[in-house]
C-alpha positions as CSV (number, residue, x, y, z in Angstrom):
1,X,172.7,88.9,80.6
2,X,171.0,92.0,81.1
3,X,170.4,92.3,85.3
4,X,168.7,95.6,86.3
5,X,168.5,96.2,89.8
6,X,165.6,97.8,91.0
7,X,166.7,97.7,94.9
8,X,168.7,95.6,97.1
9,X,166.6,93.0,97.5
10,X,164.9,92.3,93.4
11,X,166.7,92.6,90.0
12,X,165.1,91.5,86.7
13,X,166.5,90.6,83.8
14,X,165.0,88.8,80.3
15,X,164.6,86.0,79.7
16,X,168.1,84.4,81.1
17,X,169.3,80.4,80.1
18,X,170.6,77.6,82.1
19,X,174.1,78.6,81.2
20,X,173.4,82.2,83.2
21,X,172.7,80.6,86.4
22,X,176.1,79.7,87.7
23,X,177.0,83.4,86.9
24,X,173.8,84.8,88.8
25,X,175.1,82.6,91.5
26,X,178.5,84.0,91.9
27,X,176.9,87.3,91.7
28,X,175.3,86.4,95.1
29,X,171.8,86.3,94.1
30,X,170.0,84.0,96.9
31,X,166.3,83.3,94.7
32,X,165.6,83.3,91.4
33,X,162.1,83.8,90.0
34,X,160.3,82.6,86.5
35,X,157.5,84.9,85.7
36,X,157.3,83.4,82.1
37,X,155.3,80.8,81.3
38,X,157.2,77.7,79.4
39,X,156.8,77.8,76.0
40,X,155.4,81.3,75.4
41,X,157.7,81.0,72.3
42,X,159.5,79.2,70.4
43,X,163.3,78.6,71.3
44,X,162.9,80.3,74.9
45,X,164.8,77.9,77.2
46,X,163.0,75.5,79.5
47,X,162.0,76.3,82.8
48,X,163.2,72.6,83.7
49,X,166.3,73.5,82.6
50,X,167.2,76.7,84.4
51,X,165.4,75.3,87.6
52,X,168.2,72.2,87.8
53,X,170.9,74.4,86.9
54,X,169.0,76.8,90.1
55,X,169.3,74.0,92.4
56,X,172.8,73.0,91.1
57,X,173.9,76.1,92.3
58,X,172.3,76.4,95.5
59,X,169.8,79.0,94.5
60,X,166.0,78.8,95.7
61,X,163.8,78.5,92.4
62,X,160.2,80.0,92.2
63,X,157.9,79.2,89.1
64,X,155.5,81.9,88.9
65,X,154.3,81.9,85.5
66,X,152.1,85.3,84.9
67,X,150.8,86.1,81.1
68,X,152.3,88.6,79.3
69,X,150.4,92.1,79.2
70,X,147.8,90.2,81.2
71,X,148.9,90.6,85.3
72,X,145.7,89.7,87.3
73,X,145.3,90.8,90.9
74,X,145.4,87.1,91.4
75,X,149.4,87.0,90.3
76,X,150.1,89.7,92.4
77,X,148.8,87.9,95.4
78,X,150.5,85.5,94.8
79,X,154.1,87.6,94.0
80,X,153.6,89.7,97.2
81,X,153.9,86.9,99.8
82,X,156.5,85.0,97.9
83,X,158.3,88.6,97.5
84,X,158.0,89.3,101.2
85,X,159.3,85.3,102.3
86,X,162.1,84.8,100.0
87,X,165.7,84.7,100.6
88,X,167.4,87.9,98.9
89,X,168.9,89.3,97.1
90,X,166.6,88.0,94.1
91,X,166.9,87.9,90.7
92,X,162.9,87.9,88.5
93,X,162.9,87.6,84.7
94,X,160.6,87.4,81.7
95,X,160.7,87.8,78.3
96,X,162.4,91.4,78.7
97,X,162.0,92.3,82.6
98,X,158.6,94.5,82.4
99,X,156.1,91.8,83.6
100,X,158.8,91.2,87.0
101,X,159.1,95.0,87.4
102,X,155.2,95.4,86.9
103,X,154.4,92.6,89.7
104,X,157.1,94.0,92.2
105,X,155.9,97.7,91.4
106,X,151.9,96.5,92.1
107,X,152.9,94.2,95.5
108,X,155.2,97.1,96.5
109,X,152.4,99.7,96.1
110,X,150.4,97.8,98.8
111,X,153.1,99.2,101.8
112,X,155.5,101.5,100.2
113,X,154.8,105.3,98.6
114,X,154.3,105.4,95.3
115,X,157.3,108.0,94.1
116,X,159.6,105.9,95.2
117,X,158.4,102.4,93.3
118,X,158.1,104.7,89.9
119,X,161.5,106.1,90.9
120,X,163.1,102.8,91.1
121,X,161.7,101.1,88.2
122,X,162.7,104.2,86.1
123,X,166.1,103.8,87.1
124,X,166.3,100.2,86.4
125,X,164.6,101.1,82.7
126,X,161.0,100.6,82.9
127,X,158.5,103.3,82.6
128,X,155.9,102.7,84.8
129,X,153.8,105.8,85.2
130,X,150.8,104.6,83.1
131,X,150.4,101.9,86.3
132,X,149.7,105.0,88.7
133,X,145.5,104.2,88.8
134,X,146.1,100.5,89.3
135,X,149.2,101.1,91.9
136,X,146.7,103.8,93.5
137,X,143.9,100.5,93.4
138,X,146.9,98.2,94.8
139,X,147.3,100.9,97.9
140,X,144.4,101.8,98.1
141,X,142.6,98.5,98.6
142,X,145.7,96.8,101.3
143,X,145.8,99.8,104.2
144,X,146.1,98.6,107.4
């Protein structure tokens, strides 16, 4: 498994399998999140799957299937609340982390500076300065 953390409160990881979860448990992760859609190719691990082996091992499970290179403003309404509710630490992964980073980097941008969010997913391996205009949009269009 690959877990990078981005903060105390979200890692993301690719794609992980069923096998992974009792190690994510142990780890102390409280939530873990899909943002992959089942099936999105062949061999990937079913989200059935990983959601028992969640539940076997007492973690919360949140399907939140977004589409790769495609995240709507839709998605990340519906990633900020979930964020914002959800028991932490949490682990989010994908296919290889990116679409997780992307939708905690644009619900993020809505309450937090923007330095910071580019910092963070830097350190944790994604480059997201080519976001700036649509985490400016994301700030821009949620001030109190």
């Amino acid at each position: 498994m690959d877990i990078r953390k981005i903060d105390d409160s979200i890692s993301v990881a690719p794609q992980i399998t069923p096998e992974d979860v009792a190690e994510l448990a142990r780890l102390g992760f409280r939530t873990l999140v899909a943002n992959r859609p089942d099936r999105e190719e062949p061999g990937q691990p079913a989200m059935a799957d990983i959601q028992r082996a969640a539940e076997e091992n007492g973690l919360n499970w949140v399907f939140l299937p977004v589409e790769s290179g495609n995240i709507q403003d839709s998605d990340v309404d519906a990633f900020a609340p979930m964020f914002e509710e959800a028991e932490k630490p949490m682990l989010a992964f994908c296919r290889s982390g990116t679409r997780c980073t992307v939708l905690w980097a644009l619900s993020s941008a809505r309450h937090m500076p923007l330095e910071p969010i580019i910092q963070r997913a830097g350190q944790a391996g994604y480059d997201i300065r080519g976001l700036v205009p649509r985490l400016q949009q994301q700030a821009s269009s949620h001030q109190d």
